[in-house]
C-alpha positions, -999 to 999 in steps of 0.1 A, spaced: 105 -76 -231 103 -90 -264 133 -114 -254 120 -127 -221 82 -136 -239 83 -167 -243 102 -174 -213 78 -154 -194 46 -177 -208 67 -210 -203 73 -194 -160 38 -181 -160 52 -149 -149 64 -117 -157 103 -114 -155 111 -74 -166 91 -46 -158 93 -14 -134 74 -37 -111 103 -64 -107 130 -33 -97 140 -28 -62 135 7 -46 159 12 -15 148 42 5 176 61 22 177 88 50 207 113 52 223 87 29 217 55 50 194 25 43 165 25 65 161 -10 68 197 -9 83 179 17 113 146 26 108 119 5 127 95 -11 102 72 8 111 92 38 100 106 21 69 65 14 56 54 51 65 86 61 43 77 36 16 40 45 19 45 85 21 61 77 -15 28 62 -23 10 92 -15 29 113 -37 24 89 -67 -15 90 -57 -10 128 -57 6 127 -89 -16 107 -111 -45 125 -97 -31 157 -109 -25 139 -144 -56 120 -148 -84 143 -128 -95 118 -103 -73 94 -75 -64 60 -80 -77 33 -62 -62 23 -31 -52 -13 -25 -37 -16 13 -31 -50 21 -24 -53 58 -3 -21 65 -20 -11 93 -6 -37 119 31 -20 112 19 14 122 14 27 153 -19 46 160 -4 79 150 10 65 119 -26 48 110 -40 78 118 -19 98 92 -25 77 65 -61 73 70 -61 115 69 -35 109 34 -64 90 13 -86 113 -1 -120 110 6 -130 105 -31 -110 78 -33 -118 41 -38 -90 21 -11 -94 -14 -3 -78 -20 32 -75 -52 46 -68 -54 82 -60 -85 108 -88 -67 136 -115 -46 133 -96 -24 160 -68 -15 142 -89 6 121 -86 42 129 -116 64 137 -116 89 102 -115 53 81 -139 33 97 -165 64 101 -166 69 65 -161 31 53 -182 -1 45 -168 -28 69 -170 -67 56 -161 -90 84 -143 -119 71 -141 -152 95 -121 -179 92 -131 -207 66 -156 -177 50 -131 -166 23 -143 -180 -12 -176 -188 -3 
């Protein structure tokens, strides 16, 4: 890290870090990008979430907060469904979603919903 500093500040961005690795996620050995839908390949990716969530809750004492940007319109309504019942309820989470529809029921019962139109962001 010490190495890539100064490159780093000259780029304007970070260049090592566990946040700059790739994770593949496999199935019986396989890729699932090679055969998974995406919508199966983001409830793999996002179950791993969950159990990182899970984790530093049982480290720290309370959840993390959730930042979801957009995952919703790559699951089906099961899918959203599931990970709406995987956030805890004493959890912070920030979802952003294309339509207010696409919101399932347990999320948008218990959440404050803040329309955004076009041409309204930033002001």
């Amino acid at each position: 890290m010490r190495e890539k500093r100064e490159r780093e500040r000259w780029q304007g961005t970070t260049l090592v870090g566990p946040h700059r690795d790739d994770l593949l996620v496999t199935a019986d050995g396989r890729a699932l990008p090679s055969f998974a839908s995406r919508g199966e390949h983001r409830s793999a990716v996002l179950s791993l979430k969950m159990a990182e969530a899970a984790w530093l809750t049982g480290r720290v004492g309370e959840p993390p907060v959730f930042l979801l940007d957009d995952v919703l319109s790559e699951l089906d309504p099961g899918r959203r469904d599931a990970l709406a019942r995987a956030i805890p309820e004493d959890a912070q989470a920030l979802i952003t979603a294309a339509t207010h529809a696409a919101l399932p029921d347990v999320l948008r019962d218990r959440a404050t919903v803040v329309p955004v139109r076009r041409g309204e962001v930033g002001t």
